[in-house]
GUMARMI-530872 format. One record per residue (C-alpha): residue number from 1; chain; x, y, z. Coordinates in nm, 2 decimals, decimal comma, always signed. Each point is the difference from the previous one (the first is absolute). Layout:
// GUMARMI-530872
NUM|A|X|Y|Z
...
***
This chain:
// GUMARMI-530872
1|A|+3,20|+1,06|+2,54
2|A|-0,16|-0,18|+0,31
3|A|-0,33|-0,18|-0,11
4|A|-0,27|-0,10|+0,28
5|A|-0,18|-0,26|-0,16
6|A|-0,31|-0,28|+0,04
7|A|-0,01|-0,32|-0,09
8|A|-0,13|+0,11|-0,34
9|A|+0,33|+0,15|-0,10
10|A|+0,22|-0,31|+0,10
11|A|-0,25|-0,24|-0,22
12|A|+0,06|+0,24|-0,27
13|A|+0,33|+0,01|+0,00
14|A|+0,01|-0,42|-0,02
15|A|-0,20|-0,02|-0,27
16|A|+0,23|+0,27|-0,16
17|A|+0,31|-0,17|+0,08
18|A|-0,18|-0,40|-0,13
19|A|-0,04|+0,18|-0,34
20|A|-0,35|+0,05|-0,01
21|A|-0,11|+0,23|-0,30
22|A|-0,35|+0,09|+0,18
23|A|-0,04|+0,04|+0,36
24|A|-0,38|+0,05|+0,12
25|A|-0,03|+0,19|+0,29
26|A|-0,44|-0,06|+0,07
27|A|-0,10|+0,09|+0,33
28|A|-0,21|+0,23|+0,28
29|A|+0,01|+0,38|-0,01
30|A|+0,33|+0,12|+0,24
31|A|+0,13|-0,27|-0,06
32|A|+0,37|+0,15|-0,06
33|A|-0,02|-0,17|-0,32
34|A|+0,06|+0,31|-0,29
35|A|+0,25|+0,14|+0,27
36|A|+0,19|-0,31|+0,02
37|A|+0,04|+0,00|-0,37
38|A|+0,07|+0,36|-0,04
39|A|+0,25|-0,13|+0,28
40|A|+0,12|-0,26|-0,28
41|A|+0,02|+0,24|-0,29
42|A|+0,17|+0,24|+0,20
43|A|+0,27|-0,26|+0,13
44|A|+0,05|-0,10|-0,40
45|A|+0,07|+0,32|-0,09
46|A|+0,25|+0,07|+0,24
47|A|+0,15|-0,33|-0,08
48|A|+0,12|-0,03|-0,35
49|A|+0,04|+0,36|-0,18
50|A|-0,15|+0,09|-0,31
51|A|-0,33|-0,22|+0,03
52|A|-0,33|+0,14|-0,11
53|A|-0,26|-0,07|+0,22
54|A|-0,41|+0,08|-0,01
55|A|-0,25|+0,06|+0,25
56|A|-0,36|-0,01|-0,13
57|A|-0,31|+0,09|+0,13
58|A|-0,39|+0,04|-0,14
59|A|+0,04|+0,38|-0,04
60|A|+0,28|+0,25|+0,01
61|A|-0,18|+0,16|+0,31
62|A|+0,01|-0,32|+0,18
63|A|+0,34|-0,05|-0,08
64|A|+0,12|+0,32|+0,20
65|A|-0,28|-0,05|+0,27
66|A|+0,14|-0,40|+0,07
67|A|+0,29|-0,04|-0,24
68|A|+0,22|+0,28|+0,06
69|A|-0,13|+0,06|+0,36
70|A|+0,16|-0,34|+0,11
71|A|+0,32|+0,10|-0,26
72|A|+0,05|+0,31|+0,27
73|A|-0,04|-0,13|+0,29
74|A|+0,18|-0,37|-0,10
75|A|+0,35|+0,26|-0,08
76|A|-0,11|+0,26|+0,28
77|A|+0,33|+0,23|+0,08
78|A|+0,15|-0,20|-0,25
79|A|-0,27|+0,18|-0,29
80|A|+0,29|+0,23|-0,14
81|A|+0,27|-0,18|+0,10
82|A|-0,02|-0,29|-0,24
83|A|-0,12|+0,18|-0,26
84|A|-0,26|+0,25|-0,21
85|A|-0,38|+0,00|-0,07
86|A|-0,11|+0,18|-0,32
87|A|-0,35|+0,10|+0,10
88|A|-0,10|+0,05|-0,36
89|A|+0,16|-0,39|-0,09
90|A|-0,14|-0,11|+0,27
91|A|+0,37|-0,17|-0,01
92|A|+0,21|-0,06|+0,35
93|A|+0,40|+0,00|-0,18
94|A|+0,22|-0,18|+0,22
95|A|+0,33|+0,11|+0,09
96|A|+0,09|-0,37|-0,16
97|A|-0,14|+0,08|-0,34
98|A|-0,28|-0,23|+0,11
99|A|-0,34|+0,21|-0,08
100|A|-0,35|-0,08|+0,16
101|A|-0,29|+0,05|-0,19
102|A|-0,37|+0,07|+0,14
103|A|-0,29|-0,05|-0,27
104|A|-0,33|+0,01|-0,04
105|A|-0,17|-0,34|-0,16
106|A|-0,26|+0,19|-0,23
107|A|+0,05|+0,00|-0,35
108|A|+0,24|-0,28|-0,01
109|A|+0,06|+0,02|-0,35
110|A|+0,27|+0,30|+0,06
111|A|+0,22|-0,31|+0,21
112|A|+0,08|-0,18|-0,36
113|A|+0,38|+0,02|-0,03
114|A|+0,08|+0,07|+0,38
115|A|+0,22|-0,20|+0,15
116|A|+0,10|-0,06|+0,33
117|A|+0,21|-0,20|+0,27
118|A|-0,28|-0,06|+0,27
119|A|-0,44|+0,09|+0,07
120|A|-0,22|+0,08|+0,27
121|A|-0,33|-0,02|-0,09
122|A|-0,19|+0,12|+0,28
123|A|-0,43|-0,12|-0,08
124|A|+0,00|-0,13|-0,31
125|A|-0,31|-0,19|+0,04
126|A|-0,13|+0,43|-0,05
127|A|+0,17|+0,07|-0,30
128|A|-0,21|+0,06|-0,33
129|A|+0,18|-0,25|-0,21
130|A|+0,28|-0,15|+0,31
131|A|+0,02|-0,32|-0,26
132|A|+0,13|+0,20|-0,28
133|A|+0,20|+0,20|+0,18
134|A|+0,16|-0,25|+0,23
135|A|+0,06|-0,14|-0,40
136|A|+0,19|+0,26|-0,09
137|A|+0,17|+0,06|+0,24
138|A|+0,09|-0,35|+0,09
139|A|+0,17|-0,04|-0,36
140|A|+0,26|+0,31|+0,10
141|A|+0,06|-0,13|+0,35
142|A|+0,36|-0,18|+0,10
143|A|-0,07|-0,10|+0,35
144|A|-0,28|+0,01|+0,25
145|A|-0,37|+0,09|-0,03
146|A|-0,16|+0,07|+0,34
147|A|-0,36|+0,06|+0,02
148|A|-0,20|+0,12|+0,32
149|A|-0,38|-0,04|+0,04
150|A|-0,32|+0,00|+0,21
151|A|-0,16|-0,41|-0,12
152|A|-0,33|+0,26|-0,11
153|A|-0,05|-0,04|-0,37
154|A|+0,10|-0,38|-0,12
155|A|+0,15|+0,07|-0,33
156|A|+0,09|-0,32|-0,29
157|A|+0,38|+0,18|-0,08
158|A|+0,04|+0,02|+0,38
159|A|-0,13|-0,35|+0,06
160|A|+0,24|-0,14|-0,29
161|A|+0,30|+0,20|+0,16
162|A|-0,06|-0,15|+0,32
163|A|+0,04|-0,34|-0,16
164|A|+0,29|+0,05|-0,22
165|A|+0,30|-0,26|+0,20
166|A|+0,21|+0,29|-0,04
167|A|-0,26|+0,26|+0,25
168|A|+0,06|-0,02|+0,38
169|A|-0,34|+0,10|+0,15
170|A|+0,04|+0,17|+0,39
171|A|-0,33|+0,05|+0,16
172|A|+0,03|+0,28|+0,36
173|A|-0,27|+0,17|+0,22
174|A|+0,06|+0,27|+0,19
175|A|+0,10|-0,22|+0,28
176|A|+0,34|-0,03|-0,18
177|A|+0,07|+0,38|+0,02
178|A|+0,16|+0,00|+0,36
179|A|+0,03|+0,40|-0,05
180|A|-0,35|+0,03|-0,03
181|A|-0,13|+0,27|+0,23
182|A|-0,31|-0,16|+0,26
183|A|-0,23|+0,24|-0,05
184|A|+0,05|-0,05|-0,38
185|A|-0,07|-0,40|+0,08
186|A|-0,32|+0,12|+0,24
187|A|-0,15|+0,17|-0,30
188|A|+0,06|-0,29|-0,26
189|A|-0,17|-0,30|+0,25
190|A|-0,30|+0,27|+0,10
191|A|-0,06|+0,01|-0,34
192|A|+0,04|-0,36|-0,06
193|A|-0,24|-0,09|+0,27
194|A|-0,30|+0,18|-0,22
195|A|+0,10|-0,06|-0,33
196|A|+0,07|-0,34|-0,10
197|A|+0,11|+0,07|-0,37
198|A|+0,26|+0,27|+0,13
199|A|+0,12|-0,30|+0,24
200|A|+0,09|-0,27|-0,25
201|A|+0,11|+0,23|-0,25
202|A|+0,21|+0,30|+0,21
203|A|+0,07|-0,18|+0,31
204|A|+0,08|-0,37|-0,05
205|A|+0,07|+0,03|-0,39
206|A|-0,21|-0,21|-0,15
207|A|-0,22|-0,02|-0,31
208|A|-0,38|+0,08|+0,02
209|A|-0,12|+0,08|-0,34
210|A|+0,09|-0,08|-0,30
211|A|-0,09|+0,22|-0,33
212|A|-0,31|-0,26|+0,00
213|A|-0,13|+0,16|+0,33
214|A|+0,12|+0,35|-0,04
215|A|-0,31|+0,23|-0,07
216|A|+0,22|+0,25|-0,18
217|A|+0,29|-0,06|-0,24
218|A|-0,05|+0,26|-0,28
219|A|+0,22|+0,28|+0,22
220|A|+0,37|+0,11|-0,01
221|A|+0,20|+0,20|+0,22
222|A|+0,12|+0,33|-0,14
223|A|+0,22|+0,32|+0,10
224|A|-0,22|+0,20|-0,25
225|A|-0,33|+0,16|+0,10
226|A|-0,16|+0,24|-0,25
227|A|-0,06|+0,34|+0,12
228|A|-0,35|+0,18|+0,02
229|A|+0,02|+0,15|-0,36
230|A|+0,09|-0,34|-0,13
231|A|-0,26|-0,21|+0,15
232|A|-0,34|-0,03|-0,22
233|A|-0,24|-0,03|+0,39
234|A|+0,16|-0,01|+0,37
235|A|-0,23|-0,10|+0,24
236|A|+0,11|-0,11|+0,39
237|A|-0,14|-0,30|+0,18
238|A|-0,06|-0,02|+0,37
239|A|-0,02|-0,34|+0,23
240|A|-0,09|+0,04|+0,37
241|A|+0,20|-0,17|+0,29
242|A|+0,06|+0,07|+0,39
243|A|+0,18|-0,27|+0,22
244|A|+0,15|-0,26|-0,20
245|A|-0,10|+0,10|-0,35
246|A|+0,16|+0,32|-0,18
247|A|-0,16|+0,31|-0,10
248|A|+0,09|+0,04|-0,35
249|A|-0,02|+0,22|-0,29
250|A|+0,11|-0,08|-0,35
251|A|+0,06|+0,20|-0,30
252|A|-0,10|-0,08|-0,33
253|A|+0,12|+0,14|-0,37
254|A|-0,08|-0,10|-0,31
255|A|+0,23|+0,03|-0,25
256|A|+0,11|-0,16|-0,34
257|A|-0,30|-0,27|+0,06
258|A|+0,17|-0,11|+0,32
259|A|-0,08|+0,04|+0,32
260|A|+0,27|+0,18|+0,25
261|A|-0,08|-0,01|+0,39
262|A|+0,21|+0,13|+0,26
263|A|-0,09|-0,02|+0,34
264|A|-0,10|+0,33|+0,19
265|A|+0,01|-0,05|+0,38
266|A|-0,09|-0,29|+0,24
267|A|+0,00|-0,06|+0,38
268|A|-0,16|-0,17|+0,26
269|A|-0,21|+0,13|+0,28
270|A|-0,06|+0,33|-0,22
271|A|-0,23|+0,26|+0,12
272|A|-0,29|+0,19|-0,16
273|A|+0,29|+0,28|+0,07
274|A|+0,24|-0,17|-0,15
275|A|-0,12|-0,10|-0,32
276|A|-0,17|+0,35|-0,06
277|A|+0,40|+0,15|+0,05
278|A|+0,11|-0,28|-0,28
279|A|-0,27|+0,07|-0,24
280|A|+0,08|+0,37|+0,03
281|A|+0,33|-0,01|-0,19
282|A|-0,19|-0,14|-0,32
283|A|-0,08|+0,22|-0,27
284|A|-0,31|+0,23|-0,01
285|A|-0,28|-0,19|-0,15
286|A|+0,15|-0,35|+0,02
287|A|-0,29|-0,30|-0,01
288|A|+0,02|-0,24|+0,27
289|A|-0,20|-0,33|-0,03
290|A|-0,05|-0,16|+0,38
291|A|-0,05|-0,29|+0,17
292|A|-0,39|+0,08|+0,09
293|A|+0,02|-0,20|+0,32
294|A|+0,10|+0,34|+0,19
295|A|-0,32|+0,17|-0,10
296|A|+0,04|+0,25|+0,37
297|A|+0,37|+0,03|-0,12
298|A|-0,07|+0,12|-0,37
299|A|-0,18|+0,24|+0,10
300|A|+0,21|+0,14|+0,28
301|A|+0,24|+0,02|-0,26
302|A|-0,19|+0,17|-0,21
303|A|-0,11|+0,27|+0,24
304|A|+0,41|+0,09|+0,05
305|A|+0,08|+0,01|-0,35
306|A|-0,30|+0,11|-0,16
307|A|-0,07|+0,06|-0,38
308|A|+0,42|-0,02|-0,02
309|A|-0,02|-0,36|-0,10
310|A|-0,23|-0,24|-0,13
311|A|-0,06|-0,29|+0,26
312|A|-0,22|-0,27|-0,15
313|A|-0,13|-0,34|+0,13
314|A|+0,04|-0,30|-0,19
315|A|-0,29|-0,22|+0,04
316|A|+0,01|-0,37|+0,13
317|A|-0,23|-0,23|-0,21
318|A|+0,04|-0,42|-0,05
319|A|+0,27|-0,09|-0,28
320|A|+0,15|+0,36|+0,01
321|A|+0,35|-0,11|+0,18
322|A|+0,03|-0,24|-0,26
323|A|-0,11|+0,22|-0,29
324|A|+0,21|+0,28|+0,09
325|A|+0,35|-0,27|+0,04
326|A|-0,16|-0,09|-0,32
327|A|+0,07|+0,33|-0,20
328|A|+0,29|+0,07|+0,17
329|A|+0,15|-0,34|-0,16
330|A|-0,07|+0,13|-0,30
331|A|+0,22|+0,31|-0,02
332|A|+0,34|+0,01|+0,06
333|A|+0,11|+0,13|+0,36
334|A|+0,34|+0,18|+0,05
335|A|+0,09|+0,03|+0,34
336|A|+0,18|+0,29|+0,16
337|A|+0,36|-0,16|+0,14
338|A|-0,03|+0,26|+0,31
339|A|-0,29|-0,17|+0,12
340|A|+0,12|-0,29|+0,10
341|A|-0,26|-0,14|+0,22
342|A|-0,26|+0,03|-0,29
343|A|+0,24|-0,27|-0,21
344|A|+0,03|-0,22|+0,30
345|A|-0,40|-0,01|+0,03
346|A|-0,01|-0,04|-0,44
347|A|+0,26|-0,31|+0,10
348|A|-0,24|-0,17|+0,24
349|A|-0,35|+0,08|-0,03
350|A|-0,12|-0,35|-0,15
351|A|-0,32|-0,20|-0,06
352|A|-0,11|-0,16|+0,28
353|A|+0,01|-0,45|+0,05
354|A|-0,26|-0,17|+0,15
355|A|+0,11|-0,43|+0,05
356|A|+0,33|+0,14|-0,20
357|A|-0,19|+0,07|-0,33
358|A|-0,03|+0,37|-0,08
359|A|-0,29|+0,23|-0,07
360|A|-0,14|+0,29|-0,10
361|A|-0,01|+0,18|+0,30
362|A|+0,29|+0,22|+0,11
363|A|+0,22|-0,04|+0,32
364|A|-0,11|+0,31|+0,26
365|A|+0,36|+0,07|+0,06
366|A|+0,25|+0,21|-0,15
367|A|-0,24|+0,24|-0,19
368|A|-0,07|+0,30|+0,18
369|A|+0,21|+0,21|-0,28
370|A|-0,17|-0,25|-0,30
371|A|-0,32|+0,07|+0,15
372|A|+0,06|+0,36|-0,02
373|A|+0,12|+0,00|-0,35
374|A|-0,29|-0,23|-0,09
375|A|-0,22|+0,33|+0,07
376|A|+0,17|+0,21|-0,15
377|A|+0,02|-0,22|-0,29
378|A|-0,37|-0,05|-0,07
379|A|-0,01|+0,40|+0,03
380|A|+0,24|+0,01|-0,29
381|A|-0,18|-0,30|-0,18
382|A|-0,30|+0,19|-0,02
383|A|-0,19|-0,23|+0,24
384|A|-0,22|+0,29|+0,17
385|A|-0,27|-0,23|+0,14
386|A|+0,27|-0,16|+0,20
387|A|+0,07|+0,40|+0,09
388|A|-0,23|+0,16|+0,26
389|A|+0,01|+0,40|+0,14
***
């Protein structure tokens, strides 16, 4: 099988072959480094029959969104040729008697007792309890331990990893994908331009918060989300945008004293039109608490859906940004894994530093979804005067 590969791979592959039991692979988003070492795996099971090798990811949805989509298209024509996926093992069985696994990294106590030749761990620095699980795992593993991450969540157990003599850390940015398509490179340094955060942590790789400066760390990343007859409230949240900033809706359930959200729908440069069309597929009587800096827009949309849904404002007053992150610390938040912008703003939305202390005041970046599910969450709360018709 012919590999084209990045500099990523090659590094990976040195470390592998100098005996190192970890290998860190930290570095900007597209930056080839998963692929290269779903490359690696790949190349390991081909290489010496019978091994047993894992591939991990936050959620079993993830895992077939990133996991398996790179496992396809690494083999390509070769899929059947080299040997069998069992959809319901999530298990690739190679022709070899070598056999891939894909797994999700919630629950980790089910790992106890599995052992294994080789692991990807693709974001760790997400996983409810990556320590323990890394743990487990680590005490079953013969050879290599590769994990892949964005630098966004500065961990202790990843920090101690990185240290150990026998861990060989590789730091990439997207500048090390050759195969990177331009207009995929246009999009990543328009962004970069407006949103600093997003630059040092997505585009040069680097570490901006640590769980000191991180607003939010009381939230996982799940595949389940309760259904309508299991959730005690569901309310949706709305945060206005145009050119730069998103247009987003958020979905929030209550359930099990947790707090599930999902995001809706989101888009830039969205029309009066275009909105109305999205906020017609939710269910009849659904309560929506809005941004109420569109005042002429809440009530356009109003006038197109009429008494179908319930479109509130949430009122502005001082301290009630602060309040509301306030009660939402307080609960814990289950994010939906098929929202995956909604994690990425939970990652980075962070106090903000004035002379490199921090404060109390919250960065106004990478919240538009938050701010959404702030409203709706003060809804649920009970918080009417924060509520307006």
């Amino acid at each position: 099988m012919e590999l084209t590969t990045t500099r990523v791979f090659n590094e990976v592959v040195q470390g592998i072959n100098e005996g190192y039991r970890f290998i860190l692979l930290e570095g900007s988003t597209r930056s080839s480094k998963t692929y290269s070492a779903s490359q690696v795996m790949h190349l390991l099971s081909m290489s010496k029959p019978k091994t047993r090798n894992l591939l991990v990811s936050i959620t079993l949805q993830i895992a077939k969104r990133n996991l398996l989509k790179d496992f396809k298209k690494i083999l390509d024509i070769n899929w059947r040729r080299y040997g069998i996926f069992k959809t319901s093992e999530m298990t690739y069985e190679w022709n070899n008697l070598s056999e891939t696994l894909l797994l999700s990294a919630e629950n980790y106590e089910k790992y106890h007792g599995l052992d294994s030749d080789n692991i990807l761990l693709d974001e760790p620095n997400l996983y409810k309890e990556g320590g323990k699980l890394i743990e487990q795992l680590a005490i079953r593993c013969r050879g290599t331990i590769i994990l892949t991450l964005n630098p966004s969540r500065r961990l202790d157990w990843l920090q101690a990893i990185q240290k150990r003599p026998d861990c060989k850390y590789i730091h990439s940015t997207y500048k090390d994908n050759r195969f990177l398509e331009q207009r995929v490179i246009d999009e990543i340094e328009a962004r970069a331009k407006v949103d600093e955060r997003f630059k040092r942590v997505y585009v040069e790789g680097k570490y901006v918060a640590n769980l000191e400066s991180a607003i939010f760390t009381n939230w996982e990343v799940s595949d389940f989300y309760p259904d309508l007859s299991q959730a005690k409230k569901v309310v949706y949240g709305l945060d206005w945008g145009f050119a730069n900033d998103p247009t987003a809706l958020v979905e929030l359930r209550l359930y099990d004293s947790k707090l599930y959200i999902r995001e809706v729908f989101s888009g830039v440069k969205m029309t009066t039109s275009d909105i109305n069309k999205e906020l017609t597929k939710l269910p009849n009587k659904a309560v929506i608490i809005a941004d109420n800096s569109e005042p002429r827009l809440i009530s356009e949309l109003r006038a197109l859906q009429g008494s179908r849904i319930q479109l509130l404002k949430a009122r502005k007053r001082k301290g009630s940004i602060k309040t509301g992150i306030k009660k939402m610390q307080s609960i814990p938040i289950v994010l939906d894994s098929r929202s995956p912008y909604l994690v990425e703003e939970f990652e980075l939305y962070s106090w903000k530093k004035v002379n490199g202390e921090l404060t109390d005041v919250p960065e106004d970046k990478n919240n538009h979804r938050i701010d959404g599910a702030r409203y709706a969450y003060e809804y649920i709360d009970g918080s009417s005067k924060l509520i307006v018709k």
